[in-house]
VOBA-1610 file (N, C-alpha, C; in pm, whole numbers, padded with zeros to 5 digits, always signed):
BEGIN
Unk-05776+01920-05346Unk-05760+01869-05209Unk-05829+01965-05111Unk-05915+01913-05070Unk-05977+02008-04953Unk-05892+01999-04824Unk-05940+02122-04770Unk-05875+02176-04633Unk-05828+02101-04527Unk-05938+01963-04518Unk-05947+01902-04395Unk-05826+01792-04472Unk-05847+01761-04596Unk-05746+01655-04674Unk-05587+01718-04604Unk-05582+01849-04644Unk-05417+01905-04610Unk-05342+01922-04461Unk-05524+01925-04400Unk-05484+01909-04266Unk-05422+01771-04216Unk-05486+01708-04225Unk-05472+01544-04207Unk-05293+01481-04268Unk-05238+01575-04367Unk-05143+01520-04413Unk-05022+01587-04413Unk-05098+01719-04298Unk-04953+01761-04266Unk-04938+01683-04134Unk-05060+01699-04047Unk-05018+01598-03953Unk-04952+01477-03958Unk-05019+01414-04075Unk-04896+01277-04053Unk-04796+01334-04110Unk-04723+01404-04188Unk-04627+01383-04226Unk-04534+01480-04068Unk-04574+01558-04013Unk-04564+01601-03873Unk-04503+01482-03771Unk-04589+01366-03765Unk-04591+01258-03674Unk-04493+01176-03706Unk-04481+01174-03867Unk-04369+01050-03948Unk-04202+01155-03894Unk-04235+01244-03892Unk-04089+01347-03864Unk-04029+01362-03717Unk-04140+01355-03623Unk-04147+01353-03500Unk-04128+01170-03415Unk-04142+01086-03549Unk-04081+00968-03494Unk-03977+00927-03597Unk-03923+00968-03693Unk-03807+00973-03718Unk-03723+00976-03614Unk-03741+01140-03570Unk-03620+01172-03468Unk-03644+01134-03340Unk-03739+01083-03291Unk-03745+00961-03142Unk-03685+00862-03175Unk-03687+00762-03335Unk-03600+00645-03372Unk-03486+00701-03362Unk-03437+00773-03404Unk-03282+00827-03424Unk-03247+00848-03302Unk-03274+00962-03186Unk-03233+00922-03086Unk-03248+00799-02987Unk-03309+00738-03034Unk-03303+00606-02975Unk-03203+00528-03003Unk-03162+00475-03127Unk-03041+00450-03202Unk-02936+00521-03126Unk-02920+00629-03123Unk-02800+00726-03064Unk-02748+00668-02949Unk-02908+00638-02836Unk-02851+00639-02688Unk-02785+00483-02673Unk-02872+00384-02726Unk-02831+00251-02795Unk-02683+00272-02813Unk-02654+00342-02879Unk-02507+00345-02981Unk-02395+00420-02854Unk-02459+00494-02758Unk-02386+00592-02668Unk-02334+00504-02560Unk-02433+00370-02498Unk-02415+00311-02373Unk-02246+00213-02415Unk-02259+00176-02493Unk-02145+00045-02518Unk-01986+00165-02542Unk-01981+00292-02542Unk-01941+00425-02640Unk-01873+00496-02489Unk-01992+00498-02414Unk-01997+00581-02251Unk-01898+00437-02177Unk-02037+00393-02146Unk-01982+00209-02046Unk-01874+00157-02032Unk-01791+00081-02110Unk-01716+00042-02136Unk-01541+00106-02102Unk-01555+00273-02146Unk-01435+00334-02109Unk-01441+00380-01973Unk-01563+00415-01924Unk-01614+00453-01778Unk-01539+00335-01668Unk-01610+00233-01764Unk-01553+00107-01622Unk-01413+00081-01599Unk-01289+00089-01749Unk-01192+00066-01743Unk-01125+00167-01644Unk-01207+00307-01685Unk-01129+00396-01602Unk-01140+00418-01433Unk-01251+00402-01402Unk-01325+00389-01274Unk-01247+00251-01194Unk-01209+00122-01246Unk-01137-00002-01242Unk-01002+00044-01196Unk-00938+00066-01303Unk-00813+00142-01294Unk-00770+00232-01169Unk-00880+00292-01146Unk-00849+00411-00994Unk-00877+00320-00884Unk-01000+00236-00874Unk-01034+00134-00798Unk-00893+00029-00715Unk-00851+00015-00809Unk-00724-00102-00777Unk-00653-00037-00698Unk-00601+00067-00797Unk-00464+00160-00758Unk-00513+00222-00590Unk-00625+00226-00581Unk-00678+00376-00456Unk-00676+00222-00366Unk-00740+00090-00367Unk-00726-00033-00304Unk-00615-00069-00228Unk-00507-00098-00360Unk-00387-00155-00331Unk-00338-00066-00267Unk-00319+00084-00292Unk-00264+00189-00213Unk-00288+00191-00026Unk-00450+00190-00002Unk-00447+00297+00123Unk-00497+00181+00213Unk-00583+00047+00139Unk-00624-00048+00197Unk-00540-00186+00238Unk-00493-00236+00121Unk-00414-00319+00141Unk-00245-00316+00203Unk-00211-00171+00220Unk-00077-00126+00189Unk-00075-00063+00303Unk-00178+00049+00323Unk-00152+00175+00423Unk-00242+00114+00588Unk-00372+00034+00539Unk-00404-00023+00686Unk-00372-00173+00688Unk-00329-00220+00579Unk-00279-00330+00596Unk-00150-00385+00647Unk-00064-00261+00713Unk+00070-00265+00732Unk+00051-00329+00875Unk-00050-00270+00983Unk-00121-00307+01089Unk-00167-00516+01088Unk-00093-00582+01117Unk-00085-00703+01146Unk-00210-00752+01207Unk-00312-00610+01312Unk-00400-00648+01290Unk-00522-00631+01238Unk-00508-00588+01152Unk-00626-00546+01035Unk-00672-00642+00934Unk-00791-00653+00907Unk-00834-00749+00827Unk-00776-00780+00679Unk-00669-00672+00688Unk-00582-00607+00509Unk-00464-00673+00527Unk-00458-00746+00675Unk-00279-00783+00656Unk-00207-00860+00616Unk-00335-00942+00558Unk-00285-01054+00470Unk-00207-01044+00369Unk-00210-00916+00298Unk-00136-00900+00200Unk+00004-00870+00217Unk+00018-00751+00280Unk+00142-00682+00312Unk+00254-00834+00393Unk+00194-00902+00501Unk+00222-00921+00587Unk+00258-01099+00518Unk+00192-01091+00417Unk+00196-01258+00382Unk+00234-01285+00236Unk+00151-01245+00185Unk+00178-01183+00022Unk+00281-01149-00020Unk+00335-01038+00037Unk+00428-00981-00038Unk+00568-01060+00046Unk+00572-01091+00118Unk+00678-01195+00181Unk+00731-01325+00109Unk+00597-01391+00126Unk+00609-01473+00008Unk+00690-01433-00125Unk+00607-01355-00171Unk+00662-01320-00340Unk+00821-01304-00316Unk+00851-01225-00198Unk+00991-01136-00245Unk+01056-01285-00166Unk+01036-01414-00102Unk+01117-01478-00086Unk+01143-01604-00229Unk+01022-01607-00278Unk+01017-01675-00369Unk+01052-01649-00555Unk+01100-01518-00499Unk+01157-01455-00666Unk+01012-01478-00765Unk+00920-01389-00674Unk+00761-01347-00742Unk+00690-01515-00752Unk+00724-01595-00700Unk+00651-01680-00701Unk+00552-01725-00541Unk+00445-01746-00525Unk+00340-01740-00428Unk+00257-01827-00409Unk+00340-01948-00335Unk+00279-02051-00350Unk+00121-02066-00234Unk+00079-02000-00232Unk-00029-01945-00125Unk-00129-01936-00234Unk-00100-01957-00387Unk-00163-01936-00465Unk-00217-02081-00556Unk-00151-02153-00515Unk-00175-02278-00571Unk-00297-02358-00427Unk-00375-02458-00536Unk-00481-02500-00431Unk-00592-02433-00439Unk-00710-02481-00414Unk-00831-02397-00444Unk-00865-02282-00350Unk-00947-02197-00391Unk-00930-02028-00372Unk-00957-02051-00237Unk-01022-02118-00133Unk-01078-02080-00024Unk-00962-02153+00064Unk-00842-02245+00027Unk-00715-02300+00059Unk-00648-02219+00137Unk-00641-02058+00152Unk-00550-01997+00222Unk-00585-01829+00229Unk-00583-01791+00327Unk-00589-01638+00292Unk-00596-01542+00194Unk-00428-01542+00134Unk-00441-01455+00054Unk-00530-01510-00062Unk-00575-01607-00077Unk-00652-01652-00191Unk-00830-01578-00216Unk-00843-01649-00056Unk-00988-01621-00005Unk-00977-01490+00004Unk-00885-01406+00057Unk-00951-01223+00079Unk-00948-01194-00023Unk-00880-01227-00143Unk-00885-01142-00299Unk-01003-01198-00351Unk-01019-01311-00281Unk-01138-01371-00366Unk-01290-01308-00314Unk-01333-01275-00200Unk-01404-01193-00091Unk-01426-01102-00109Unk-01321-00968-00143Unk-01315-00873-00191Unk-01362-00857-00373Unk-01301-00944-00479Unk-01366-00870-00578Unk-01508-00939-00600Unk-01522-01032-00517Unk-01707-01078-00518Unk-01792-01030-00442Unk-01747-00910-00355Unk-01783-00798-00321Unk-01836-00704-00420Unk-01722-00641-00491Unk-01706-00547-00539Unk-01795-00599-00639Unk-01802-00722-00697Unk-01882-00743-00834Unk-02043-00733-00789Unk-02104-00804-00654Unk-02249-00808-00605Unk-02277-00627-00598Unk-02173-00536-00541Unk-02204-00423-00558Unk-02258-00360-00635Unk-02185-00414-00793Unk-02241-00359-00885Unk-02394-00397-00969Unk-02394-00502-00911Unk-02503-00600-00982Unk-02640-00490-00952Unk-02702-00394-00914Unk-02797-00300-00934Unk-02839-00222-01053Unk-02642-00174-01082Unk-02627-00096-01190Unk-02670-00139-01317Unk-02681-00321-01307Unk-02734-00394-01453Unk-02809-00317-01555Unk-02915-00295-01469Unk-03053-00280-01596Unk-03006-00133-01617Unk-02938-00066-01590Unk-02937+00106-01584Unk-02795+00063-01666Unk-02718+00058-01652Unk-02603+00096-01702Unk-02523-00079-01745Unk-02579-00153-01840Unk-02520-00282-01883Unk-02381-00292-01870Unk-02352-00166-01987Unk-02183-00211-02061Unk-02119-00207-01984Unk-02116-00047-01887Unk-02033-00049-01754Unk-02016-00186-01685Unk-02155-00208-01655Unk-02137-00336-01510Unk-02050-00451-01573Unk-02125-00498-01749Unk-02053-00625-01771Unk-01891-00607-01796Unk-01854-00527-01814Unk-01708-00447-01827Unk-01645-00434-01692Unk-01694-00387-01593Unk-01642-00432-01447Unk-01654-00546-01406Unk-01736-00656-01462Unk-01735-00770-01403Unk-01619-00872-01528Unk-01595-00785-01624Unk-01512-00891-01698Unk-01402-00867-01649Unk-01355-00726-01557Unk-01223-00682-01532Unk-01222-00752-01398Unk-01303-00786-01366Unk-01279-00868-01186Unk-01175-00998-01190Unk-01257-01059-01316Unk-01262-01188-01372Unk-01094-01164-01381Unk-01035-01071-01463Unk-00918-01060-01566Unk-00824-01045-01429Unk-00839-00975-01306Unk-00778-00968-01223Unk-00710-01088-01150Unk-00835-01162-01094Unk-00834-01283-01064Unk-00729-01357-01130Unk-00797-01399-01258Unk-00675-01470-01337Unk-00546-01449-01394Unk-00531-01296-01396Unk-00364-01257-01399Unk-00302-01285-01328Unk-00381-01198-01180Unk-00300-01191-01110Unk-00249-01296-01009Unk-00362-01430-01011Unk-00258-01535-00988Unk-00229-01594-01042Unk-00208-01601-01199Unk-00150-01645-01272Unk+00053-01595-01281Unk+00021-01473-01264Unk+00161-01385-01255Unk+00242-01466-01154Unk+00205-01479-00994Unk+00255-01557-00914Unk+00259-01729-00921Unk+00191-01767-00999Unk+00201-01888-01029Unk+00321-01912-01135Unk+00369-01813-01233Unk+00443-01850-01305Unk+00525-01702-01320Unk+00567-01702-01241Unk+00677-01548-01235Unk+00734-01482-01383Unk+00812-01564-01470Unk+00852-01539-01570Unk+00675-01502-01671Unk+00612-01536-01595Unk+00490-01497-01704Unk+00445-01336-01690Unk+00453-01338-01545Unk+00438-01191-01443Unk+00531-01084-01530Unk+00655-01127-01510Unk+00776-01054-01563Unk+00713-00974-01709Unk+00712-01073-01784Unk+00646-01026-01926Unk+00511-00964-01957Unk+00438-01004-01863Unk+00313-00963-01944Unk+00243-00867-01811Unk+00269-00884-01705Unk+00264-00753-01572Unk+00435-00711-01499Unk+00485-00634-01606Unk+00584-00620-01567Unk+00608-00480-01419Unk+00500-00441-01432Unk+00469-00365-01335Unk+00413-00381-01208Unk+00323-00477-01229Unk+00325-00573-01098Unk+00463-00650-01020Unk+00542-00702-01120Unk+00666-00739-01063Unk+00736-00664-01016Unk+00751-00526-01073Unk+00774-00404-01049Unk+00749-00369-00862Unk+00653-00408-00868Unk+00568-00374-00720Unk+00664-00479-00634Unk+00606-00620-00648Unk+00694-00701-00566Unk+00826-00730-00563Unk+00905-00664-00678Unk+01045-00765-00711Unk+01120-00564-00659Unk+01077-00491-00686Unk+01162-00341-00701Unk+01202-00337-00545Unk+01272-00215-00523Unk+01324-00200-00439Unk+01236-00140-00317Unk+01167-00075-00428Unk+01068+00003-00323Unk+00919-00057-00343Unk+00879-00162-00282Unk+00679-00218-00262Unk+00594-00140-00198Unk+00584-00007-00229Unk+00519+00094-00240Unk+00520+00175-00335Unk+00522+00144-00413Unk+00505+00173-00555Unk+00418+00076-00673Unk+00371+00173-00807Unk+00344+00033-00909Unk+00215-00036-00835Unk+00103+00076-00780Unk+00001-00045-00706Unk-00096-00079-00843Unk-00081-00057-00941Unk-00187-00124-01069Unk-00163-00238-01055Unk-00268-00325-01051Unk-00245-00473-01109Unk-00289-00519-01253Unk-00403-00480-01270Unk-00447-00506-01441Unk-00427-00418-01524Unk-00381-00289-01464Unk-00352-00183-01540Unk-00241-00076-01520Unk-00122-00056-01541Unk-00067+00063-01509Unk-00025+00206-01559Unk-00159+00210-01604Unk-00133+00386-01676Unk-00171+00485-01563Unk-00294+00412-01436Unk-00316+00517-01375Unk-00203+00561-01257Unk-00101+00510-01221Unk+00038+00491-01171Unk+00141+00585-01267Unk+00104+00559-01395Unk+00134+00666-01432Unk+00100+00834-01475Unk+00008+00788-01442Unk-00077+00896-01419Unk-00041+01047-01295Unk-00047+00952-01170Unk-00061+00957-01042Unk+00118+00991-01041Unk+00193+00943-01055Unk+00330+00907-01081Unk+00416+00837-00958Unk+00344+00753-00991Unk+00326+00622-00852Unk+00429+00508-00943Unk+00466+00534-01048Unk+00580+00414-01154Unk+00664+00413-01156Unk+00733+00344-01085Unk+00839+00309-01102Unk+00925+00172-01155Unk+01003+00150-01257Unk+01037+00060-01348Unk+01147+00016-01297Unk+01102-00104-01268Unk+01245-00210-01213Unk+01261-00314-01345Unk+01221-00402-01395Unk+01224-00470-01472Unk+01353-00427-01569Unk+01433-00483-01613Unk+01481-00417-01751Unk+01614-00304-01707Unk+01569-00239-01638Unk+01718-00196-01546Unk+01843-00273-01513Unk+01928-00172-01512Unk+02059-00257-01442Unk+02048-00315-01326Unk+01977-00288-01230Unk+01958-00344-01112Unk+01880-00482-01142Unk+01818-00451-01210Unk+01698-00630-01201Unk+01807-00716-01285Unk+01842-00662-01364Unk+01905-00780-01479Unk+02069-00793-01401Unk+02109-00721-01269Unk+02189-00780-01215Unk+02128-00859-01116Unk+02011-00850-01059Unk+01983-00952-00954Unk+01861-01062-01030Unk+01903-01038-01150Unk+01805-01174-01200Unk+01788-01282-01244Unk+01936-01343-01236Unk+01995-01497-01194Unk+01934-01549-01083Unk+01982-01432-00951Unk+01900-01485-00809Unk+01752-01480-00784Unk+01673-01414-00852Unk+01525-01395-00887Unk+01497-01551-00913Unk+01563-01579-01016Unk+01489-01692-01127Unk+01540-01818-01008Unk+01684-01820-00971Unk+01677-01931-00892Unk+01581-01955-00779Unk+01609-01821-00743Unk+01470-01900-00605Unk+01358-01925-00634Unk+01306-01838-00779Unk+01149-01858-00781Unk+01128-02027-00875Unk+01243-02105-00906Unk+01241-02225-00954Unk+01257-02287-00848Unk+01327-02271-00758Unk+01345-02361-00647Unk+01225-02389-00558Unk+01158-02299-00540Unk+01002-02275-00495Unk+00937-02327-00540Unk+00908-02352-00724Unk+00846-02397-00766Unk+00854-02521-00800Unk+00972-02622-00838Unk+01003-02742-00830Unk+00967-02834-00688Unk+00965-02731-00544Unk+00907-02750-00463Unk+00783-02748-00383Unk+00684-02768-00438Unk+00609-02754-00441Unk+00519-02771-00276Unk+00590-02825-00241Unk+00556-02898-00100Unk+00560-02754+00050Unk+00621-02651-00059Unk+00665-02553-00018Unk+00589-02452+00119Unk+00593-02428+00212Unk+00487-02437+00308Unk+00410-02313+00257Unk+00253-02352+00316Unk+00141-02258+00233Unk+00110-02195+00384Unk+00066-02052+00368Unk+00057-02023+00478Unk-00146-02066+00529Unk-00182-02110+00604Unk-00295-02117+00672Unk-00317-02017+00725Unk-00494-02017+00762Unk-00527-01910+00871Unk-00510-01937+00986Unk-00448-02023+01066Unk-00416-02074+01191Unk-00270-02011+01207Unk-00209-02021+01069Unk-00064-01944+01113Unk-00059-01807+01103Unk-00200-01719+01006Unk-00159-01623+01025Unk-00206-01551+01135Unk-00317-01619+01243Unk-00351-01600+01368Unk-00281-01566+01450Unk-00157-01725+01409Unk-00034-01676+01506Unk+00026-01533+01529Unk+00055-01542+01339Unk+00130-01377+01300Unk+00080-01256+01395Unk-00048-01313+01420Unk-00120-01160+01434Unk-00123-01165+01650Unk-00054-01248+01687Unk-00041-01261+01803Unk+00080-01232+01893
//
């Protein structure tokens, strides 16, 4: 084998080694985004809600006239008269306030992210599946209270406990516990003594359906 032969074949075998390990880390970063993404968004989600429900909906929303007061001021009235049921929630989303601002807000929050697409997939499609999951819990929970009870018992927690400043997770409450923002009403002596009167009103509400929905004309009033 002449000189120039050994030259030639260390180089390739040089080049075959040097794209080995460009395939391999390629594979890696491939293998890293769905690995990174995915727990990033749950966790980033998770603080999102809680830091939301906390200082926005809760802390300037207490203010009747703030664009947040729909919640405090309508929302949570509702729920605690209706034994977690919210009939503000039935009817299509743009039907009533609290429908339309939750609905406003996480189609906000989702166009926000829509940049991050091509850079960061798993994250974005992972925040946009948790928008989705919000949406449908969480008026699902008020649509059927006993569903709330069981499967967001911490959300009920929020509206049904003693104290509705607490428990601000809605799709999630570890970061509440985290924070130590949890507090457990459900399942206590206190709920399971007042939870005959829970269930009656939130059936009575709901058999009634006719039940008045609040408009934005009335909550104009509110705010007058």
């Amino acid at each position: 084998m002449t000189r120039n032969q050994r030259e030639n074949e260390h180089e390739a075998t040089h080049e075959r080694v040097c794209n080995t390990g460009e395939n391999h880390r390629q594979r890696r970063r491939a293998y890293d985004r769905p690995v990174i993404g995915i727990p990033a968004a749950i966790a980033m989600f998770a603080y999102g809600e809680w830091a939301t429900h906390r200082y926005l909906l809760h802390w300037l929303g207490r203010d009747k006239r703030s664009v947040f007061a729909f919640h405090f001021h309508t929302h949570h009235q509702k729920v605690r008269r209706h034994g977690g049921y919210d009939p503000d929630f039935e009817g299509p989303v743009w039907s009533t306030p609290t429908q339309l601002g939750e609905a406003i807000g996480l189609t906000a929050i989702g166009l926000a992210h829509l940049p991050l697409l091509p850079i960061a997939p798993f994250y974005t499609a992972t925040t946009w599946y948790l928008l989705a999951k919000y949406r449908r819990d969480h008026r699902r929970c008020h649509i059927d209270p006993d569903w709330g009870r069981e499967h967001l018992s911490w959300h009920f927690d929020h509206h049904m406990g003693p104290n509705q400043h607490r428990n601000w997770g809605v799709t999630f409450q570890w970061f509440d516990r985290l924070r130590g923002t949890r507090e457990r009403y459900v399942g206590t002596a206190k709920e399971l003594a007042d939870r005959a009167k829970t269930s009656a009103r939130a059936a009575a509400a709901i058999a009634n359906r006719s039940a008045k929905r609040v408009s934005w004309r009335d909550l104009g009033r509110d705010a007058t």
